[in-house]
N, CA, C, O and CB atoms as a CASP TS submission, in Angstrom:
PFRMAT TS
TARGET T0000
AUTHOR 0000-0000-0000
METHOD Language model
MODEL 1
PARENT N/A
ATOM      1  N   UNK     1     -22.129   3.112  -2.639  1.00  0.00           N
ATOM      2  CA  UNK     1     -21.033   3.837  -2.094  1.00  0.00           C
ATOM      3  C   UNK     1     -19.799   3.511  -2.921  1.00  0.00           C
ATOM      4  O   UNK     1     -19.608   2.392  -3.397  1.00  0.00           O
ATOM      5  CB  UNK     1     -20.831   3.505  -0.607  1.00  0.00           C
ATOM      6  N   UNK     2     -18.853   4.683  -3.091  1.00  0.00           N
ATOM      7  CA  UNK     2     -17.715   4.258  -4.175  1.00  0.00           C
ATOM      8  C   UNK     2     -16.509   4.264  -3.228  1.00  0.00           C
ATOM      9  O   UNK     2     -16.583   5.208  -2.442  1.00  0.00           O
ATOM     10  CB  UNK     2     -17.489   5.403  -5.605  1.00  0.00           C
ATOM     11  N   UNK     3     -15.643   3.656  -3.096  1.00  0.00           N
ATOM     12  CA  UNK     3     -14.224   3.683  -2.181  1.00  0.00           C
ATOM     13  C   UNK     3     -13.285   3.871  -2.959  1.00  0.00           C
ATOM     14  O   UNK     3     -13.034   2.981  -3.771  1.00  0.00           O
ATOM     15  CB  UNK     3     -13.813   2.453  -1.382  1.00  0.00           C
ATOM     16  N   UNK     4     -12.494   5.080  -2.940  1.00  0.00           N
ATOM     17  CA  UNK     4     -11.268   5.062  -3.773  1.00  0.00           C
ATOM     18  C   UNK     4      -9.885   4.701  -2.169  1.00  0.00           C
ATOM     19  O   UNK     4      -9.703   5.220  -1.067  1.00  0.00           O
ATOM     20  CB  UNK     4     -11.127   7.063  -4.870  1.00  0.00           C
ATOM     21  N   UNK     5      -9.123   3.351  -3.094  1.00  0.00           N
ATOM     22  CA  UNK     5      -7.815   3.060  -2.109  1.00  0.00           C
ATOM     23  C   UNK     5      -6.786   3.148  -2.803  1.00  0.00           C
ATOM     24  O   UNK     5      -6.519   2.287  -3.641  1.00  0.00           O
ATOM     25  CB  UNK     5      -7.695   1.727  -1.415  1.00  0.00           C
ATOM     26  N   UNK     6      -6.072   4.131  -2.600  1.00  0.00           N
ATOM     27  CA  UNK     6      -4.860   4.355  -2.882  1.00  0.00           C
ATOM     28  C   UNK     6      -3.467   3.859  -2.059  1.00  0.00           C
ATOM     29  O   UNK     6      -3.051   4.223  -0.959  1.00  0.00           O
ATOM     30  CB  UNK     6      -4.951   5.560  -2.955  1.00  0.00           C
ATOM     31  N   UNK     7      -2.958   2.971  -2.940  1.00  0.00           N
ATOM     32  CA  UNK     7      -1.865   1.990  -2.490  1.00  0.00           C
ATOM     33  C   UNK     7      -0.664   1.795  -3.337  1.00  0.00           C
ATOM     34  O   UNK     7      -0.573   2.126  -4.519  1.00  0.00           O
ATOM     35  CB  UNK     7      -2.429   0.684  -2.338  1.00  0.00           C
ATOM     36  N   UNK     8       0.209   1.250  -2.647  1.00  0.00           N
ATOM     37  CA  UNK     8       2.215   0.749  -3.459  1.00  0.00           C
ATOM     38  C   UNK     8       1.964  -0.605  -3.093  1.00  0.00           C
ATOM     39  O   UNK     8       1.837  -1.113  -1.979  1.00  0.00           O
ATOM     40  CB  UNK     8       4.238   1.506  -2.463  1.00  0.00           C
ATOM     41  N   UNK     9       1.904  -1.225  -4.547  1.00  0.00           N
ATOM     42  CA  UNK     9       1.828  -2.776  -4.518  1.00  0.00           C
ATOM     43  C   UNK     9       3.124  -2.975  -3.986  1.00  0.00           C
ATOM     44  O   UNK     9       3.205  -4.203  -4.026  1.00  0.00           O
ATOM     45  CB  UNK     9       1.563  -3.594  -5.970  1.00  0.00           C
ATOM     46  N   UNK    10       3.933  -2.661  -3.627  1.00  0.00           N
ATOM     47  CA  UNK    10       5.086  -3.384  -3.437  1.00  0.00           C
ATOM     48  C   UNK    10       5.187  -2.957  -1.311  1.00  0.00           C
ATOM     49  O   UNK    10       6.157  -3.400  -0.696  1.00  0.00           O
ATOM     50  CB  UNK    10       6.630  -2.608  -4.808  1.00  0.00           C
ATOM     51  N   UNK    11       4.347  -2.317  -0.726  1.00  0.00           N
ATOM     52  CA  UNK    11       4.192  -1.817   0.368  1.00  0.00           C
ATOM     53  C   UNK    11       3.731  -3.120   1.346  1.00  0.00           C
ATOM     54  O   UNK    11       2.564  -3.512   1.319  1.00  0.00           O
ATOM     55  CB  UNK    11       3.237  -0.623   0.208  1.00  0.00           C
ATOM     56  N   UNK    12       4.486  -3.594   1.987  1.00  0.00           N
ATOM     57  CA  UNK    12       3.805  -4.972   2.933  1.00  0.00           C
ATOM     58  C   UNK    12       2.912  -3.960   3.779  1.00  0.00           C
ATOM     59  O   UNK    12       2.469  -4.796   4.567  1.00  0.00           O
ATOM     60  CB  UNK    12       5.139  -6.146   4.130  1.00  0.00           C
ATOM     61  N   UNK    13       2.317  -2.736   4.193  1.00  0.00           N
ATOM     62  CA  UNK    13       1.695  -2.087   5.299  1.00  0.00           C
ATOM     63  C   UNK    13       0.562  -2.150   4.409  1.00  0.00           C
ATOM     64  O   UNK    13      -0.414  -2.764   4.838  1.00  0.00           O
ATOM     65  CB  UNK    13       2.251  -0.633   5.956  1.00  0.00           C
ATOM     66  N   UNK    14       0.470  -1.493   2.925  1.00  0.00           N
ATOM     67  CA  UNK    14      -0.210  -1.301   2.399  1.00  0.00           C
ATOM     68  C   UNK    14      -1.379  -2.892   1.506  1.00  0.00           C
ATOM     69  O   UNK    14      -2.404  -2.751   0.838  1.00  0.00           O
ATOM     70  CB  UNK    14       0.625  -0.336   1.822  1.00  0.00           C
ATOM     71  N   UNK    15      -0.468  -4.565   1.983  1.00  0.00           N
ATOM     72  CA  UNK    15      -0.872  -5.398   1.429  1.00  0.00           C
ATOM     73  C   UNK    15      -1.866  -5.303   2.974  1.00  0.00           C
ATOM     74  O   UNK    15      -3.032  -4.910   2.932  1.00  0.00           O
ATOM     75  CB  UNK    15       0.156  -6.608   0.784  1.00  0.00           C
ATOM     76  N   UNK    16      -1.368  -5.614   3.935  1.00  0.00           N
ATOM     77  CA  UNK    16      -2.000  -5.926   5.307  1.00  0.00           C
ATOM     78  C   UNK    16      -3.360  -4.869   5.212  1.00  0.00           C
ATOM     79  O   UNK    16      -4.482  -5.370   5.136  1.00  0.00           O
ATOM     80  CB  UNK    16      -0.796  -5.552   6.774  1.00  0.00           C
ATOM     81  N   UNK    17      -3.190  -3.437   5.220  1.00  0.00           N
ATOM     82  CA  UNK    17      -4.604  -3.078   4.958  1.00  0.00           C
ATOM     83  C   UNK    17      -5.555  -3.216   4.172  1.00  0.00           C
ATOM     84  O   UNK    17      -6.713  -2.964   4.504  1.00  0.00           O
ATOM     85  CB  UNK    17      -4.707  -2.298   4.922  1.00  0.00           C
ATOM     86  N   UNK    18      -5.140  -3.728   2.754  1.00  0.00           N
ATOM     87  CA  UNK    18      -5.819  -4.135   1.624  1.00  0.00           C
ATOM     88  C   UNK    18      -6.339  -5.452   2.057  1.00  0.00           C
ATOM     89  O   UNK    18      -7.561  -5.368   1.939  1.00  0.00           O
ATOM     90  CB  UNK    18      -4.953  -4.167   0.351  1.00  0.00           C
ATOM     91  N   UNK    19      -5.991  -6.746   2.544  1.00  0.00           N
ATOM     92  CA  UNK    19      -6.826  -8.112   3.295  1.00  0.00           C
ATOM     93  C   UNK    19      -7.416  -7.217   4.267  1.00  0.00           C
ATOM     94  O   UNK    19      -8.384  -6.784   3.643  1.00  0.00           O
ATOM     95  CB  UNK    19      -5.815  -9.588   4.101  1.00  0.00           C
ATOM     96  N   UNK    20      -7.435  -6.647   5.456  1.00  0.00           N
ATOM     97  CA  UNK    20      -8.207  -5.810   6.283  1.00  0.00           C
ATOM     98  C   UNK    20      -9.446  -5.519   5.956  1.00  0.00           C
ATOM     99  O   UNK    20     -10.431  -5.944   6.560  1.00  0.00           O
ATOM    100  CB  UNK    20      -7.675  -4.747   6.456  1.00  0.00           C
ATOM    101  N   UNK    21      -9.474  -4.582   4.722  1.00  0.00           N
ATOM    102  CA  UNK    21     -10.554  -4.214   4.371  1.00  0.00           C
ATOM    103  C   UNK    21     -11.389  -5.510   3.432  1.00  0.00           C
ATOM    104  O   UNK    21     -12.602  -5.588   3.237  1.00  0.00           O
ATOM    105  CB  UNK    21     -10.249  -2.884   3.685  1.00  0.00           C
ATOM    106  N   UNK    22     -10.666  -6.143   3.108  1.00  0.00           N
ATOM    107  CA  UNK    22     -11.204  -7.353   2.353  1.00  0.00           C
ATOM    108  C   UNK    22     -11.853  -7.955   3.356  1.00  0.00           C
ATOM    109  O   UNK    22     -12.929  -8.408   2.968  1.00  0.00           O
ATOM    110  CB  UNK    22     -10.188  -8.315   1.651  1.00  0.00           C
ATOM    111  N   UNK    23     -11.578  -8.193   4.790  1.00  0.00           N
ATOM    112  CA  UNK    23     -12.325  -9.060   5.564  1.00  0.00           C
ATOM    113  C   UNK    23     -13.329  -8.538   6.370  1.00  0.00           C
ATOM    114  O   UNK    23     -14.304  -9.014   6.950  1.00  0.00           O
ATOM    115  CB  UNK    23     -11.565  -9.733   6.301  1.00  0.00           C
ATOM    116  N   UNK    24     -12.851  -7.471   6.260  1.00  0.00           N
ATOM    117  CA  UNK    24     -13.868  -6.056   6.652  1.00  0.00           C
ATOM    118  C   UNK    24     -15.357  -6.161   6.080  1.00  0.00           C
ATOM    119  O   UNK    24     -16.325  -6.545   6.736  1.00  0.00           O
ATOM    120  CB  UNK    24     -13.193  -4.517   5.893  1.00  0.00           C
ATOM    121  N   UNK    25     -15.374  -5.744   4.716  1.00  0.00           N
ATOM    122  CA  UNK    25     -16.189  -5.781   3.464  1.00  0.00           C
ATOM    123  C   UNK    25     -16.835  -7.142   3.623  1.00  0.00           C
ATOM    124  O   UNK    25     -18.029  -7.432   3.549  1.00  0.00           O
ATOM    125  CB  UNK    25     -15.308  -5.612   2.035  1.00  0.00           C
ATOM    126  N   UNK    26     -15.791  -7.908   3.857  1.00  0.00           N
ATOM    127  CA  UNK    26     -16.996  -9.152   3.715  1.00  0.00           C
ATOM    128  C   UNK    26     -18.108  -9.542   4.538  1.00  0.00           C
ATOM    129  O   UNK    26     -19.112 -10.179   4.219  1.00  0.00           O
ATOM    130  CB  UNK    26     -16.451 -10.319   3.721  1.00  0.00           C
ATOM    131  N   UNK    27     -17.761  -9.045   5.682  1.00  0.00           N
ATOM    132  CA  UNK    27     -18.607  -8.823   6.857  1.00  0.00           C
ATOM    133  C   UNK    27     -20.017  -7.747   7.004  1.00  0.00           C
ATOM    134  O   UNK    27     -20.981  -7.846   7.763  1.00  0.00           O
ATOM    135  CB  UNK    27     -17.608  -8.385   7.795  1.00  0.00           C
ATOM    136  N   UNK    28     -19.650  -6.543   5.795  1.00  0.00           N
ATOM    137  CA  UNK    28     -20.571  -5.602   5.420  1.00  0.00           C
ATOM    138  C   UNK    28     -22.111  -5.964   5.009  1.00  0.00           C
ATOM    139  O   UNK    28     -22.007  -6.722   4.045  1.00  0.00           O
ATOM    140  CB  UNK    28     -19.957  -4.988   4.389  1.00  0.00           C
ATOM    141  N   UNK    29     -23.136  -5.815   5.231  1.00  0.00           N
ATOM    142  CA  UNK    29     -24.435  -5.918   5.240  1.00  0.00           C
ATOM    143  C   UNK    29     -24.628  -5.679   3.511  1.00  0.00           C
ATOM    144  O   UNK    29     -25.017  -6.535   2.716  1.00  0.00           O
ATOM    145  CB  UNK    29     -25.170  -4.797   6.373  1.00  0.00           C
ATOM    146  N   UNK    30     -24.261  -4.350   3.218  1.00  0.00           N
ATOM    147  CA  UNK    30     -24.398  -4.048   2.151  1.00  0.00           C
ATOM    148  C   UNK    30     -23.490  -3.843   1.400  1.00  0.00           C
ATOM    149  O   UNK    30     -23.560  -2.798   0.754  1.00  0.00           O
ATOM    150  CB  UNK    30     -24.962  -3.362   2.127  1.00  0.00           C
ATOM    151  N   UNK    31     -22.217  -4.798   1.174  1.00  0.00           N
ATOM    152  CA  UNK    31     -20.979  -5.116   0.064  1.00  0.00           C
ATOM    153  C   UNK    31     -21.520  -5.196  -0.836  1.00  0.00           C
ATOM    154  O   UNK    31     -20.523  -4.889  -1.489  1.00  0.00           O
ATOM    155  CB  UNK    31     -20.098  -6.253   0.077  1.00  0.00           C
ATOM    156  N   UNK    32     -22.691  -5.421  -2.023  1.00  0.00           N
ATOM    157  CA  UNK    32     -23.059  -5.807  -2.831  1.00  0.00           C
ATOM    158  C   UNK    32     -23.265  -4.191  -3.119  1.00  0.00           C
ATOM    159  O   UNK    32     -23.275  -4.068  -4.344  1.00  0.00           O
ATOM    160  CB  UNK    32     -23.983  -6.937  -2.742  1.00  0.00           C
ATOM    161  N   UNK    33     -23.375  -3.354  -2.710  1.00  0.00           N
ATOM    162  CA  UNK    33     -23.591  -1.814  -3.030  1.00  0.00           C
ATOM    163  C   UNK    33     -22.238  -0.748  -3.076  1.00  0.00           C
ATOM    164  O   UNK    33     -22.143   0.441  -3.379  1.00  0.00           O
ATOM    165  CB  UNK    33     -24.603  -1.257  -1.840  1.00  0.00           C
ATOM    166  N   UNK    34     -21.217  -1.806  -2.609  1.00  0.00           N
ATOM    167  CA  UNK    34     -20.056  -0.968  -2.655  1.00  0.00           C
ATOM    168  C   UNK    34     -19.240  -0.847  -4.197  1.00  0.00           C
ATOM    169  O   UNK    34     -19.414  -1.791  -4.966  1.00  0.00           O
ATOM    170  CB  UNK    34     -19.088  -1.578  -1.532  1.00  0.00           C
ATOM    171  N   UNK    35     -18.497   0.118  -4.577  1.00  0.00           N
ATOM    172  CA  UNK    35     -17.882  -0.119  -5.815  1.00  0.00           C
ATOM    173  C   UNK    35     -16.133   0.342  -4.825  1.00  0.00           C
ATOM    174  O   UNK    35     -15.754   1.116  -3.947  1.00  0.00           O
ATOM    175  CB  UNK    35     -18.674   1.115  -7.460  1.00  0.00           C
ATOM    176  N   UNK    36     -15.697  -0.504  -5.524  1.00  0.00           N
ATOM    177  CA  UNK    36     -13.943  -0.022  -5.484  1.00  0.00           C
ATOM    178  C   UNK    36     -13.375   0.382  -6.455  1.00  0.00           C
ATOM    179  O   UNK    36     -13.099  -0.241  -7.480  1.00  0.00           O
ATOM    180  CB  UNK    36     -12.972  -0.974  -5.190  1.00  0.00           C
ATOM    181  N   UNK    37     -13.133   1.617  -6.153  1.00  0.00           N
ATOM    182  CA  UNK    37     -11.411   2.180  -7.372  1.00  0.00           C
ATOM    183  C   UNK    37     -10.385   1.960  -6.529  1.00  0.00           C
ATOM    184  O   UNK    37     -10.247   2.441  -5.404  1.00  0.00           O
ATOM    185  CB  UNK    37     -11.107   4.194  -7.962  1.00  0.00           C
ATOM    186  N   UNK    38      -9.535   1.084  -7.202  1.00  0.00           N
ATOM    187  CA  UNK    38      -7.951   1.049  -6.570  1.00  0.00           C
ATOM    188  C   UNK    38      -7.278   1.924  -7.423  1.00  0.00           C
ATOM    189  O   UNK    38      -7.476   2.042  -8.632  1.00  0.00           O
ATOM    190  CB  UNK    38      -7.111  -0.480  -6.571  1.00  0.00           C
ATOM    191  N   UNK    39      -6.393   2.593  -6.671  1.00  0.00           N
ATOM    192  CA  UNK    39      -5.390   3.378  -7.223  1.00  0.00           C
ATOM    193  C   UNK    39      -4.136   3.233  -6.689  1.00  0.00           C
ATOM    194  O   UNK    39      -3.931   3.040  -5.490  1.00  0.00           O
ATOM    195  CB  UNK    39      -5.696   4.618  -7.167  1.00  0.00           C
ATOM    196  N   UNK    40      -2.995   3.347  -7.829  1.00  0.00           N
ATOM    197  CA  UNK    40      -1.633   3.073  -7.319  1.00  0.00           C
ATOM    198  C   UNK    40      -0.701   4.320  -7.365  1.00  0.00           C
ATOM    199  O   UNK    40      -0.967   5.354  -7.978  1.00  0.00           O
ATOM    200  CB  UNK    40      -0.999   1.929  -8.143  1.00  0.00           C
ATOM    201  N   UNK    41       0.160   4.144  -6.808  1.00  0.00           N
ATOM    202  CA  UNK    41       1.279   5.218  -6.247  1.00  0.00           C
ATOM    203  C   UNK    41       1.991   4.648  -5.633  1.00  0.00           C
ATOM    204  O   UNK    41       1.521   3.672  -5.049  1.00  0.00           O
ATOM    205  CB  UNK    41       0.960   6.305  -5.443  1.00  0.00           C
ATOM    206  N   UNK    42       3.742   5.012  -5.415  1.00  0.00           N
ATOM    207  CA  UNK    42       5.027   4.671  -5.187  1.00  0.00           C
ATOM    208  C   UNK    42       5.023   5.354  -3.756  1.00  0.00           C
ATOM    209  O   UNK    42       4.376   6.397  -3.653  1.00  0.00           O
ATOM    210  CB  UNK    42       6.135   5.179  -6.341  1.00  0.00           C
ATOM    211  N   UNK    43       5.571   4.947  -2.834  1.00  0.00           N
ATOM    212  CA  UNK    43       6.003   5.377  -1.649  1.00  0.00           C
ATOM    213  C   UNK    43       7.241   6.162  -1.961  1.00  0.00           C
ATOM    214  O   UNK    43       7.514   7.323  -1.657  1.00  0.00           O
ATOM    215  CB  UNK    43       6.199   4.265  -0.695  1.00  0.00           C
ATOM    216  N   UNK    44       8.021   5.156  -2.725  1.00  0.00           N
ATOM    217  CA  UNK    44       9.347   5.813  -3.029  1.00  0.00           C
ATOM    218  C   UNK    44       9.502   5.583  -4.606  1.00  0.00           C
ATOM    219  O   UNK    44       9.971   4.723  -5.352  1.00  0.00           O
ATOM    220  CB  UNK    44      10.660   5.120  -2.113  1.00  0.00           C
ATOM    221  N   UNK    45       8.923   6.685  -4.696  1.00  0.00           N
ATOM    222  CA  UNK    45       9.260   6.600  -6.710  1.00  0.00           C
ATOM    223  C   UNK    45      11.057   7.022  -7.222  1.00  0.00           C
ATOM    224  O   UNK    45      11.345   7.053  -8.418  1.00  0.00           O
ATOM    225  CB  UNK    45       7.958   8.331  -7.749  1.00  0.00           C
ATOM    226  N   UNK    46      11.987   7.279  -6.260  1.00  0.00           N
ATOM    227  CA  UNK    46      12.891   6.968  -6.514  1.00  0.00           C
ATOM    228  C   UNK    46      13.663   5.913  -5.831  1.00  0.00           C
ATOM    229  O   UNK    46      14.434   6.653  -5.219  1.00  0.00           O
ATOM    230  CB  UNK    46      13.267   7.836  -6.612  1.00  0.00           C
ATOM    231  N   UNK    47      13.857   5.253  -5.644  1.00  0.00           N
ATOM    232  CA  UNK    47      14.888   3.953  -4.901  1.00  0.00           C
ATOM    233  C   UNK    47      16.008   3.952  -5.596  1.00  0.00           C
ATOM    234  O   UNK    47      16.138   3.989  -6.819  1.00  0.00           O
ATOM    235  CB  UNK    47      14.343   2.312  -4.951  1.00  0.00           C
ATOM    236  N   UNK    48      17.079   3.896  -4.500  1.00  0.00           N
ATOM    237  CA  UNK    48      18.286   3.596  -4.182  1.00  0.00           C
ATOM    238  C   UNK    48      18.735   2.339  -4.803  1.00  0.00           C
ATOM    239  O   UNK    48      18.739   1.494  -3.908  1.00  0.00           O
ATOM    240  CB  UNK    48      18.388   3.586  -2.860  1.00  0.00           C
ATOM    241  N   UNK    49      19.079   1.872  -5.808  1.00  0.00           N
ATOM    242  CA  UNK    49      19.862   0.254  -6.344  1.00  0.00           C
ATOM    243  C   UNK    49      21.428   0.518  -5.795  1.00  0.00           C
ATOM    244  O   UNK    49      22.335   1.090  -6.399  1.00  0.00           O
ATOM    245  CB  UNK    49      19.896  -0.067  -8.541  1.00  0.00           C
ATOM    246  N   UNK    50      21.449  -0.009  -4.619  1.00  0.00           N
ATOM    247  CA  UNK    50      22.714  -0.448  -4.333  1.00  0.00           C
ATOM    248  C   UNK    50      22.827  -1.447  -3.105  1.00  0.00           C
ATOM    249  O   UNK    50      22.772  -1.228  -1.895  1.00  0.00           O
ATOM    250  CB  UNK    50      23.520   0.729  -4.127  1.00  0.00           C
ATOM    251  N   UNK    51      23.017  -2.699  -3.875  1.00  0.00           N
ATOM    252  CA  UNK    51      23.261  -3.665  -3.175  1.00  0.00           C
ATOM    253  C   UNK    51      24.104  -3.913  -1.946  1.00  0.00           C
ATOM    254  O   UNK    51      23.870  -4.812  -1.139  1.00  0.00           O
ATOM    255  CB  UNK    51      23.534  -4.250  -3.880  1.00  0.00           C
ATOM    256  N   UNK    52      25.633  -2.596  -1.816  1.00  0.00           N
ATOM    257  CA  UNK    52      26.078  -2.764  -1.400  1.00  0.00           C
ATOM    258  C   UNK    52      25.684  -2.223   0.275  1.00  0.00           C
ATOM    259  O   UNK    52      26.344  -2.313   1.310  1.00  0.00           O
ATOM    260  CB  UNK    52      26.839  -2.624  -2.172  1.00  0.00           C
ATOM    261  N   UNK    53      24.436  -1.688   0.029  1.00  0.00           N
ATOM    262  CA  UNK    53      24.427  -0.722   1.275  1.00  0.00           C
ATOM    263  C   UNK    53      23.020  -1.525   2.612  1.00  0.00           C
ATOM    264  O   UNK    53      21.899  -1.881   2.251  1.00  0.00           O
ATOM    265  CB  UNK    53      23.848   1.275   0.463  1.00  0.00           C
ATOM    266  N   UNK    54      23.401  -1.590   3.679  1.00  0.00           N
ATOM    267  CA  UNK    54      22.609  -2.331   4.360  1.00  0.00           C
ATOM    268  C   UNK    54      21.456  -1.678   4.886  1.00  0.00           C
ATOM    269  O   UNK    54      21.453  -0.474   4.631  1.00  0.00           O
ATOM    270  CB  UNK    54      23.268  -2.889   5.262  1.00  0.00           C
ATOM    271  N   UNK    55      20.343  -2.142   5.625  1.00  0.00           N
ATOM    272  CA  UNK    55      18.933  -1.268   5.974  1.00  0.00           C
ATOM    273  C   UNK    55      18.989   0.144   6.358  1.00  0.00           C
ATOM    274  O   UNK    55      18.043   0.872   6.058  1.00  0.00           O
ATOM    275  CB  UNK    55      18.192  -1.863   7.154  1.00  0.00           C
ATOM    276  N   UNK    56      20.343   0.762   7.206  1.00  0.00           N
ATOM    277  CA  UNK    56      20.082   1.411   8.708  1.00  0.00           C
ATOM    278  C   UNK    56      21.403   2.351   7.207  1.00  0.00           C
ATOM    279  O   UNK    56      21.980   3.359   7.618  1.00  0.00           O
ATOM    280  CB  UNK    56      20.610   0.343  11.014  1.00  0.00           C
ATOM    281  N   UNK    57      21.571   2.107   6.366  1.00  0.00           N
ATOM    282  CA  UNK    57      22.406   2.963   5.542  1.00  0.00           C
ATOM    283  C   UNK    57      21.426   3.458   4.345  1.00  0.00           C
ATOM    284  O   UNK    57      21.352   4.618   3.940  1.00  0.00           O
ATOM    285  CB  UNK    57      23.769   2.129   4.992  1.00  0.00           C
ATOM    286  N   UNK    58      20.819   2.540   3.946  1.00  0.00           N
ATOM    287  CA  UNK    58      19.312   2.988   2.928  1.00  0.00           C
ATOM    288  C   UNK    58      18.619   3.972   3.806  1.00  0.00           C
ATOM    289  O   UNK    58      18.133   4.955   3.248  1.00  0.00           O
ATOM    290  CB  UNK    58      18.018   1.527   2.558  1.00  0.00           C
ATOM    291  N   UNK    59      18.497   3.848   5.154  1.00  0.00           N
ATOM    292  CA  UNK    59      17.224   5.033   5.431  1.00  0.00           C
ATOM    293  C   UNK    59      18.170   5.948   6.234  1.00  0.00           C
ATOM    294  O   UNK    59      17.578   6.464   7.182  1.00  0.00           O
ATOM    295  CB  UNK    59      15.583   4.463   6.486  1.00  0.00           C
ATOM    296  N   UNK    60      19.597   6.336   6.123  1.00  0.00           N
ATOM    297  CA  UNK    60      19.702   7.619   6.155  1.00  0.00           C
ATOM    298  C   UNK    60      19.585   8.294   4.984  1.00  0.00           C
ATOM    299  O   UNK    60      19.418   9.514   4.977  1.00  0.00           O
ATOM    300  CB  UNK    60      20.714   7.913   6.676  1.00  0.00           C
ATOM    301  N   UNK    61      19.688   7.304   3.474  1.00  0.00           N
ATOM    302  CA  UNK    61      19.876   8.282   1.886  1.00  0.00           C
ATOM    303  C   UNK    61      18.421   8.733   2.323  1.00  0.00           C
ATOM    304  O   UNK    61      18.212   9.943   2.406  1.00  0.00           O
ATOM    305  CB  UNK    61      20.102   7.295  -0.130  1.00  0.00           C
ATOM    306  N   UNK    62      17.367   7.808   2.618  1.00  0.00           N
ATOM    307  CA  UNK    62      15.793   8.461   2.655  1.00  0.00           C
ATOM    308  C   UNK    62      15.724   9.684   3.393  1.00  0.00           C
ATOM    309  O   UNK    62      15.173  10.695   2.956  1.00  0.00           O
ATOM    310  CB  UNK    62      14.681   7.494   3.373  1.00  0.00           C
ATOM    311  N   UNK    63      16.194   9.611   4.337  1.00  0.00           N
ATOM    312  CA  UNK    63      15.863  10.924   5.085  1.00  0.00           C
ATOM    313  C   UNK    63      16.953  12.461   4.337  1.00  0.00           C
ATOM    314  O   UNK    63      16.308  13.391   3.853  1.00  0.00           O
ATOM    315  CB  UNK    63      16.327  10.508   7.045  1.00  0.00           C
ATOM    316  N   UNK    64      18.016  12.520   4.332  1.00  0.00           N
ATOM    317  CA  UNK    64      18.412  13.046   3.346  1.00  0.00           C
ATOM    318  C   UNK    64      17.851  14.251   2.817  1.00  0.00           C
ATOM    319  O   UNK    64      18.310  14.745   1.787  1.00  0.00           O
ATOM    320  CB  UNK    64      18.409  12.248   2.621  1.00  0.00           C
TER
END
Protein backbone atom coordinates (compact mmCIF):
# COMPACT_ATOMS: atom_id res chain seq x y z
CA UNK A 1 0.00 0.00 0.00
CA UNK A 2 1.50 3.53 -0.91
CA UNK A 3 0.40 6.64 1.46
CA UNK A 4 0.91 9.94 0.04
CA UNK A 5 0.95 12.79 3.29
CA UNK A 6 0.86 15.99 2.44
CA UNK A 7 2.11 18.45 5.10
CA UNK A 8 3.78 22.31 6.30
CA UNK A 9 6.77 21.40 8.28
CA UNK A 10 6.41 24.36 10.07
CA UNK A 11 2.42 23.40 11.00
CA UNK A 12 2.32 22.19 14.90
CA UNK A 13 -1.39 20.42 13.69
CA UNK A 14 0.35 18.98 10.94
CA UNK A 15 3.61 17.69 13.36
CA UNK A 16 0.84 16.10 15.89
CA UNK A 17 -0.73 14.11 12.96
CA UNK A 18 2.50 13.06 11.49
CA UNK A 19 3.60 11.18 15.35
CA UNK A 20 -0.22 9.95 15.12
CA UNK A 21 0.23 8.14 12.25
CA UNK A 22 3.72 7.13 13.30
CA UNK A 23 2.21 5.40 16.33
CA UNK A 24 -0.55 4.33 14.37
CA UNK A 25 1.71 2.43 11.75
CA UNK A 26 3.56 1.00 14.32
CA UNK A 27 0.82 -0.83 15.65
CA UNK A 28 -0.09 -2.02 11.90
CA UNK A 29 0.11 -5.84 11.25
CA UNK A 30 1.39 -5.15 7.94
CA UNK A 31 3.81 -1.80 8.19
CA UNK A 32 6.44 -3.67 6.53
CA UNK A 33 4.13 -3.44 3.24
CA UNK A 34 3.43 0.13 3.54
CA UNK A 35 5.47 2.73 1.42
CA UNK A 36 5.29 6.57 2.35
CA UNK A 37 5.51 9.63 0.03
CA UNK A 38 5.70 12.73 2.10
CA UNK A 39 4.87 15.73 0.44
CA UNK A 40 5.26 19.36 1.38
CA UNK A 41 3.20 22.49 0.99
CA UNK A 42 2.83 25.95 2.82
CA UNK A 43 -0.36 26.68 4.63
CA UNK A 44 0.58 30.17 4.14
CA UNK A 45 2.99 30.59 1.28
CA UNK A 46 2.73 34.19 1.86
CA UNK A 47 3.39 35.44 5.56
CA UNK A 48 3.16 38.62 6.97
CA UNK A 49 6.97 39.77 8.54
CA UNK A 50 5.92 42.23 10.89
CA UNK A 51 7.01 42.07 14.17
CA UNK A 52 5.15 44.81 15.13
CA UNK A 53 1.73 43.30 14.86
CA UNK A 54 0.23 40.92 17.59
CA UNK A 55 -1.82 37.36 17.01
CA UNK A 56 -5.59 38.70 16.85
CA UNK A 57 -3.97 41.57 14.21
CA UNK A 58 -2.03 38.81 11.97
CA UNK A 59 -5.33 36.89 11.50
CA UNK A 60 -7.41 39.72 10.46
CA UNK A 61 -4.45 40.43 7.39
CA UNK A 62 -5.30 36.39 6.88
CA UNK A 63 -8.73 36.67 6.49
CA UNK A 64 -8.58 39.72 4.32
Amino acid sequence: MKIQIWSDVMCPFCYIGKRRFEQALAQFEHKDEVEIEWKSFQLNPNPVTDVTLNINQYRRILRA
